[in-house]
N, C-alpha and C positions, 0 to 999 in steps of 0.2 A: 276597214279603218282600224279598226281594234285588232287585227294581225300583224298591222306595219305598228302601232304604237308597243304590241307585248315583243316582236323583233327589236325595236329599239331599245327598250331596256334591257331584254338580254346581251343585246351588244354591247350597251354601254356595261353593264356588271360586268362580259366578259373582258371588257378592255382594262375598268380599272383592276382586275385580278392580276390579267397577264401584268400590267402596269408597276403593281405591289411587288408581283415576283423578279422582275426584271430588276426594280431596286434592292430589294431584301438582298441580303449575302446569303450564301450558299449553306455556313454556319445556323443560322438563324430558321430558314426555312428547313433545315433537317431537325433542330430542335423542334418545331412546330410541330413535322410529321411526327415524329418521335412519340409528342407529348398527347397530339389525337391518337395515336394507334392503344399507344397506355388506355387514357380514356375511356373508348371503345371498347377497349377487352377486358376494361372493369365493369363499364356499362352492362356488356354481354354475357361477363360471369353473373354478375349480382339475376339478369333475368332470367338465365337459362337455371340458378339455383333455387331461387323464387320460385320457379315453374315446376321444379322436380326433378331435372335432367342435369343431376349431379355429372353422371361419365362425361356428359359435352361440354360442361363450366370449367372442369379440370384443365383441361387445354389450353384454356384461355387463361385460366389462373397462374399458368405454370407460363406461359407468356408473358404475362405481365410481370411476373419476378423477375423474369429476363430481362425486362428494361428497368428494373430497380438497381439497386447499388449491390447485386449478389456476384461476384467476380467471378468469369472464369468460365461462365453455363453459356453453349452453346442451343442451338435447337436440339441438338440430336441429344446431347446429356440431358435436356430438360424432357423430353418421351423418355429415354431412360428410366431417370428417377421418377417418371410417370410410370413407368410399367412396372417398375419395385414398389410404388406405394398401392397401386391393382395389384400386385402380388399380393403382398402385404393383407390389405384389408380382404381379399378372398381366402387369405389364409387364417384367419378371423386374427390376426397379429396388430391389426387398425382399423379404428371404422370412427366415423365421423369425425375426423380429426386428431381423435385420440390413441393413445397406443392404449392394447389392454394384456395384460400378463397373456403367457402361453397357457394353454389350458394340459396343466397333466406336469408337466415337466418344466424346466427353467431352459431347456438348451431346443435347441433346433433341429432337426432330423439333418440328415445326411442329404436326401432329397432336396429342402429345402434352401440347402445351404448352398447346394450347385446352382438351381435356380434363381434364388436373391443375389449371388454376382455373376450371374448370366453365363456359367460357364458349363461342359459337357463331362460329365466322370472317364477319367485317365486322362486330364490334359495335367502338365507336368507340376512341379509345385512351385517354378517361378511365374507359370502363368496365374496360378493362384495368387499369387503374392502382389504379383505386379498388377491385378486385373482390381485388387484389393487397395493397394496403393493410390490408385486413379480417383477410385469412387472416394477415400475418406478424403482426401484434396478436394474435392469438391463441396463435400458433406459434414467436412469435420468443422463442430461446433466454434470453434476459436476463428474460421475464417466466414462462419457464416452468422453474426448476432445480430440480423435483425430476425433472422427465425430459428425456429426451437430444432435443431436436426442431434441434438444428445441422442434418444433413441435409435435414431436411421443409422449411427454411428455405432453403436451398441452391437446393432444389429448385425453388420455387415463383420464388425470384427468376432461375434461368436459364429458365423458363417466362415471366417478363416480359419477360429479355431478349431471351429467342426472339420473341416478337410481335412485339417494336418493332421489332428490327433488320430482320424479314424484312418484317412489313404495315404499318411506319409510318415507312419510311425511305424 
C-alpha cells in the first residue's frame, strides 16, 4: 500500500514538472538553468575552499565568472587564465589572491616570459605580438571592472617586453 501511495506522488511531482516546463518558454527555463548551475558552482567553490582544496574550487570559480557579466571568456580562455594564474603563484609571482613583488629583480626572465603567454622560443615576433594581443583583450583592465586584472595585465606586457628586447633586437 505504501508503494502504490510513494508511486503516486512521484507521478503526480513528475507530471506537474513536465506540466511547468511544457508552459515556461524556452527563454525563462535557460535563465533558471543558467542561474542554478551559477549557484552550484558558488555553492561548491565556497565548500571545496572551506575544506582546503583550493586547486579544485578554482575551476569552479573561474566558471562561475563565466556566467557573470565578463565578456568574451570562453571555457577554454577561462583554463587558460587558469593555468597563468598556477603559473603565476608557483612562480611565487601570486599567492592567495594577491600579487607579491618579484623577488630579486622588477623584470621577468626570459623563461618566464615564454611560459606566461604560452608560447615556444624562436616562434616569430608577430606570433608574439598577436598571441599578446589576444590575452590583454581579454584581461585588460578597462574591459574587465568588476575584477582587479591591472597586474595580469602588467604582467603579460613585461612578458612582451621581455621577448622583444632580448629575441628581437
Amino acid at each position: 500500500m505504501n508503494l502504490i501511495l510513494i508511486g503516486t506522488i512521484i507521478f503526480v511531482i513528475i507530471y506537474l514538472l513536465l506540466n511547468a516546463f511544457a508552459r515556461a518558454s524556452s527563454k525563462k527555463i535557460a535563465l533558471t538553468l543558467k542561474k542554478i548551475a551559477v549557484y552550484l558552482s558558488l555553492i561548491l567553490t565556497v565548500v571545496f575552499t572551506i575544506g582546503g582544496k583550493f586547486l579544485f574550487s578554482l575551476p569552479f570559480w573561474l566558471i562561475l565568472l563565466s556566467g557573470l557579466k565578463i565578456k568574451g571568456f570562453t571555457a577554454l580562455q577561462m583554463f587558460q587564465l587558469w593555468r597563468l594564474i598556477q603559473f603565476l603563484k608557483n612562480s611565487g609571482r601570486f599567492s592567495q589572491g594577491h600579487f607579491n613583488k618579484p623577488q630579486g629583480s622588477s623584470s621577468i626572465s626570459i623563461d618566464e616570459a615564454y611560459k606566461l603567454l604560452g608560447l615556444k622560443k624562436g616562434c616569430s615576433k608577430d606570433d608574439v605580438l598577436k598571441v599578446a594581443k589576444k590575452l590583454q583583450q581579454k584581461i585588460h583592465p578597462d574591459k574587465n571592472t568588476e575584477i582587479q586584472t591591472e597586474e595580469l595585465s602588467k604582467l603579460v606586457n613585461q612578458a612582451v617586453d621581455k621577448i622583444i628586447k632580448t629575441d628581437f633586437s
